[in-house]
N, C-alpha and C positions, 0 to 999 in steps of 0.2 A: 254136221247136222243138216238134214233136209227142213228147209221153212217152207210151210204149207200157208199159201195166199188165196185165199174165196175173193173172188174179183166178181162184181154182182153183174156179168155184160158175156154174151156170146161173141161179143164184136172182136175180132182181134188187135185193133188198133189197141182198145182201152187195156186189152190183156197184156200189150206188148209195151205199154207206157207203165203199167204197173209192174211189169218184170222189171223192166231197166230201174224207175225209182224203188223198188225196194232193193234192189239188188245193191246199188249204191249206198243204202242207208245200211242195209244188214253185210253191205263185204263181204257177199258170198252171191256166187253166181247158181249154188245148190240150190233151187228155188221148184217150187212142185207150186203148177199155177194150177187152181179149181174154176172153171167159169162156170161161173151159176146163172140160168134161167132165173130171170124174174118175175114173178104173174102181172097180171096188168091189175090184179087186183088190190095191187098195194096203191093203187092211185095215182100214180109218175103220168103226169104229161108225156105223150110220146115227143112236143117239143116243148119244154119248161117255158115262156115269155116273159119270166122276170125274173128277176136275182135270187129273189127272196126263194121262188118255186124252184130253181135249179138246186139251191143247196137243199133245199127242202130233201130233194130229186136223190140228190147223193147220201143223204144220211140216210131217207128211207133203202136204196140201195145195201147197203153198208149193214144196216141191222137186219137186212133178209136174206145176206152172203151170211151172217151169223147165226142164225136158224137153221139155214139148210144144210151147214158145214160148220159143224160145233165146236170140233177137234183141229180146225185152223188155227195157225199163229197169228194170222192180218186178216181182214176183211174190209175190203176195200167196196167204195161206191165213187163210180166216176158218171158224170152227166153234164152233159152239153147244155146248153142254154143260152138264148138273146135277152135281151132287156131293150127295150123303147124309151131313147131321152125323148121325144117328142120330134127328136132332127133325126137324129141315126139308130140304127138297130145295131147295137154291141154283141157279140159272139164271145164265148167266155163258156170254162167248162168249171164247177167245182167237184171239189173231192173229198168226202170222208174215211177217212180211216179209222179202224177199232183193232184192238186187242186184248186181250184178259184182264190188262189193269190199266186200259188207260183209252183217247181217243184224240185223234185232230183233226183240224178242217183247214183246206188251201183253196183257193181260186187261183185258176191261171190268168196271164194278160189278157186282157181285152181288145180286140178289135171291129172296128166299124166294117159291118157289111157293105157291098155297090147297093145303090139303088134298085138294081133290076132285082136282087136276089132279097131283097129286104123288101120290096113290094110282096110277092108271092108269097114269103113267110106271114107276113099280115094277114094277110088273105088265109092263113089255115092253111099252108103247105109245110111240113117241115123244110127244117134248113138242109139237110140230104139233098132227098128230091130238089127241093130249087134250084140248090148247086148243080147239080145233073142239069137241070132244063136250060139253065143261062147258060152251063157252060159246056154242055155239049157231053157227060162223063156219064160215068154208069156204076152205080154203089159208093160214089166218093166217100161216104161216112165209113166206112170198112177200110178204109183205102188213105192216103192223104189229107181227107176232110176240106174245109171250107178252106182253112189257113194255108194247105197247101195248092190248093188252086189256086189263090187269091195272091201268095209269095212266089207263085211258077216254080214251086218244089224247095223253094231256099229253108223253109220250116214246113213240118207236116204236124199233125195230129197227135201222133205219138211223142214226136218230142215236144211238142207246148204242154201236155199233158206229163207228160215225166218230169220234169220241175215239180210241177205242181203236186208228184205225191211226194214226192221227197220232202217238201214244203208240210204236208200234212202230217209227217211221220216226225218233225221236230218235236212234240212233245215225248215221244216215245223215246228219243235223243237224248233227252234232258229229265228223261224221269226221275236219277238217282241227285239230281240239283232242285227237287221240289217246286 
């Protein structure tokens, strides 16, 4: 059987985190990935600034891969996001998943942005671009992302974010244990 996945993101980082974790979770590498355009009309911060707005980010996501692509098995929403404790600016992506009968939500680890790159994002820069400016890269969010500039390639993008749908896909795990 082919599983047909709506992944709400042109980006192939998010498409390639969500191949690996569903792949993991369904045991089958048969996997037919949809990247769905999102409008801007659904309201998503192009950078989420709080916790609350990223997951927000992701479920809106998630129910606009299920609109445009009905006859999917998964529909996924992955989105990036910082949060402000008042000292550091946290980097952190969550994830909604949906299915026909069911749905979940993950956040990945969080980590503290540098200084340099968490000023700029303040200021109304995405986290992308800043990355690029502090560190010298060109598309990082397509690419490695924050986490793997920041790890000098030890963790990229794609895999902080693959945990994290496999993480989302536990209720769909455990649907037949209620």
């Amino acid at each position: 059987m082919t599983w047909r996945i709506a992944v709400a993101s042109k980006n192939p980082v998010k498409i390639e985190a969500a191949r690996a974790g569903c792949g993991r979770v369904l045991g089958s590498e048969d996997l037919e990935m949809l990247a769905i355009e999102v409008p801007e009309s659904l309201g998503i911060a192009a950078q989420p600034m709080t916790d609350q707005e990223t997951r927000r980010g992701a479920r809106l996501r998630a129910e606009a891969a299920e609109k445009v692509q009905p006859e999917a098995h998964f529909w996924l929403g992955l989105e990036g996001g910082v949060d402000d404790d008042g000292e550091d600016l946290w980097a952190f992506a969550w994830i909604a998943a949906r299915w026909p009968e069911g749905s979940g939500e993950s956040r990945t680890a969080a980590f503290a942005l540098p200084q340099a790159v968490a000023a700029l994002v303040r200021q109304g820069v995405e986290l992308g671009e800043a990355d690029d400016r502090v560190f010298g890269s060109s598309n990082s969010k397509q690419k490695a992302g924050a986490v793997g500039l920041l790890t000098q390639g030890r963790l990229d993008r794609a895999a902080l974010y693959e945990d994290a749908v496999v993480l989302a896909l536990i209720p769909y795990l455990q649907r037949e244990k209620g």
